[in-house]
C-alpha positions in Angstrom: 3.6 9.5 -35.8 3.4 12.9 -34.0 3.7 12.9 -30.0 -0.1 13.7 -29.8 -1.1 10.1 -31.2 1.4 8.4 -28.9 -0.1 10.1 -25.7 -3.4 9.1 -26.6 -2.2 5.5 -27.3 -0.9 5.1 -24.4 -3.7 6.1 -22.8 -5.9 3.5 -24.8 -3.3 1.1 -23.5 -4.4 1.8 -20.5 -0.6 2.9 -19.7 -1.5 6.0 -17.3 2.2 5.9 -15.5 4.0 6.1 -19.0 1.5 8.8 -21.1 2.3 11.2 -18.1 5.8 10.6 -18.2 6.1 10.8 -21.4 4.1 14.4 -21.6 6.2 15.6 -18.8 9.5 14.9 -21.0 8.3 16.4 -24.0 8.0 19.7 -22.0 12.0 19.7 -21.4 13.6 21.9 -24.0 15.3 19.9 -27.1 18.9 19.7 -25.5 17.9 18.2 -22.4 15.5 15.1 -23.7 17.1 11.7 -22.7 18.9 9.1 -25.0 16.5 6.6 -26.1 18.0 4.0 -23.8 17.1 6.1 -21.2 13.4 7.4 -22.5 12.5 3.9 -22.9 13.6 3.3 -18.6 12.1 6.0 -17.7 8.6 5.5 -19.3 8.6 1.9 -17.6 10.2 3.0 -14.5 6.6 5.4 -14.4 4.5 2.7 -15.4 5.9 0.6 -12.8 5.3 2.6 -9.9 1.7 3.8 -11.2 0.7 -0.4 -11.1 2.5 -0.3 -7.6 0.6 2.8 -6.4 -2.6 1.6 -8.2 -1.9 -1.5 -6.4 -1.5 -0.1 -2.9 -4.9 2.1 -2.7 -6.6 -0.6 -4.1 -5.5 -2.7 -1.3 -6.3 0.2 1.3 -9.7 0.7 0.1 -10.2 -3.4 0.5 -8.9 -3.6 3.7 -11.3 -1.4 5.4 -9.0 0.1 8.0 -11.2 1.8 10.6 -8.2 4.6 10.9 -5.8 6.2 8.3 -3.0 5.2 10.9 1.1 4.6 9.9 3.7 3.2 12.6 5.1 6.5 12.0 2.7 8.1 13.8 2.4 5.6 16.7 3.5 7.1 20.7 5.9 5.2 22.1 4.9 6.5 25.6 5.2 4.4 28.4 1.0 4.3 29.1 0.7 2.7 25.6 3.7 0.0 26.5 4.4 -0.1 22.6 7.9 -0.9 22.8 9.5 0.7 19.5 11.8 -2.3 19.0 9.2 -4.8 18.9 7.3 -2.5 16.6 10.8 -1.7 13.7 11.0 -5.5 14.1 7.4 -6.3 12.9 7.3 -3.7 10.6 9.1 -5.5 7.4 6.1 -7.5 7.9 7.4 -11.2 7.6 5.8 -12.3 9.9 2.8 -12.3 7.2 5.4 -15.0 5.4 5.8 -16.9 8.1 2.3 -17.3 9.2 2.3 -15.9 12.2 0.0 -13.8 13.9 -0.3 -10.7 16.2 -2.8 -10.5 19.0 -3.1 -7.1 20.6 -4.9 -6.8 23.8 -5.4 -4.2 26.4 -7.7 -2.2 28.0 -10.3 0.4 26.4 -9.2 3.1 24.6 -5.5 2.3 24.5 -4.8 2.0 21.1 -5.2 -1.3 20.0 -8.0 -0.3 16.4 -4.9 2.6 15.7 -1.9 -0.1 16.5 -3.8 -2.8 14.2 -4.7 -0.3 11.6 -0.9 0.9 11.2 0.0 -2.4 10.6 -2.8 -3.3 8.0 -1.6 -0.1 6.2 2.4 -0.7 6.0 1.0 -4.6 5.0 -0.8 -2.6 2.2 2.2 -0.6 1.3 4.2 -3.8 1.2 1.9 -5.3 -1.1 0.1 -7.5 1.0 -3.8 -7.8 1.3 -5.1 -7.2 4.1 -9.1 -6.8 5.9 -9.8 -5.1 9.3 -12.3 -6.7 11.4 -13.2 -6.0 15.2 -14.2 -9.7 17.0 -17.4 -9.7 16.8 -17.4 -10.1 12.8 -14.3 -12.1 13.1 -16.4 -14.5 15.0 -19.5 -14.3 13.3 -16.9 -15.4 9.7 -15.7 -17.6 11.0 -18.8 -19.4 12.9 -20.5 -18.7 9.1 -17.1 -20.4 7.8 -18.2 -23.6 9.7 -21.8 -23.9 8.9 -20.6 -23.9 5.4 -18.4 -26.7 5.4 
């Protein structure tokens, strides 16, 4: 079987990660090709983190974050009162596996969408789903939650 065919049935395996891998290698020159052993971890090393990055924007996109915010870029200034211990401790995000909850209050235009946001994205990098919604459509689910019942 020539590497053409094995490309393409990849492909038809839907195994995007590993097809482009694999092309990439082919372009090294002859003495510098891996060991089978090796070929064979790096192709599923590839596909691995293609289904992990597939994975993540598909959880963006169904989260609905109003912003394209990261902790990273949070301000830990003193008019925000984001304290960045408090934030490095939340941001392994067990509190998810615990149940527990965040609440972020304060006043108008202080950051609270952006802090939530940042947090809905590293959940979504972690693997987590996640859905952004201000209060008023939180309420409104969860009054329509009742009538159903």
């Amino acid at each position: 079987m020539n590497t053409t065919a094995t490309v393409q049935q990849l492909k038809d395996l839907k195994l995007a990660g590993m097809a482009r891998s694999y092309e990439s290698i082919l372009q090294l020159p002859v003495n510098q090709l891996p060991d089978p052993h090796l070929l064979i971890a790096q192709l599923t090393e590839a596909e691995r983190q293609n289904h992990l990055q597939y994975k993540n924007n598909l959880f963006l996109k169904l989260s609905k974050l109003r912003y394209q915010a990261s902790l990273e870029e949070l301000s830990f200034s003193t008019q925000r009162n984001h304290k960045k211990e408090h934030i490095l401790q939340l941001a392994d995000c067990t509190f998810i596996d615990r149940a527990e909850n965040i609440l972020v209050s304060g006043l108008s235009g202080t950051g609270k969408s952006f802090l939530a946001c940042a947090f809905g994205h590293q959940a979504c990098t972690m693997g987590y789903k996640t859905l952004y919604l201000n209060l008023n459509c939180f309420t409104e689910r969860m009054m329509l939650a009742r009538i159903v019942q």
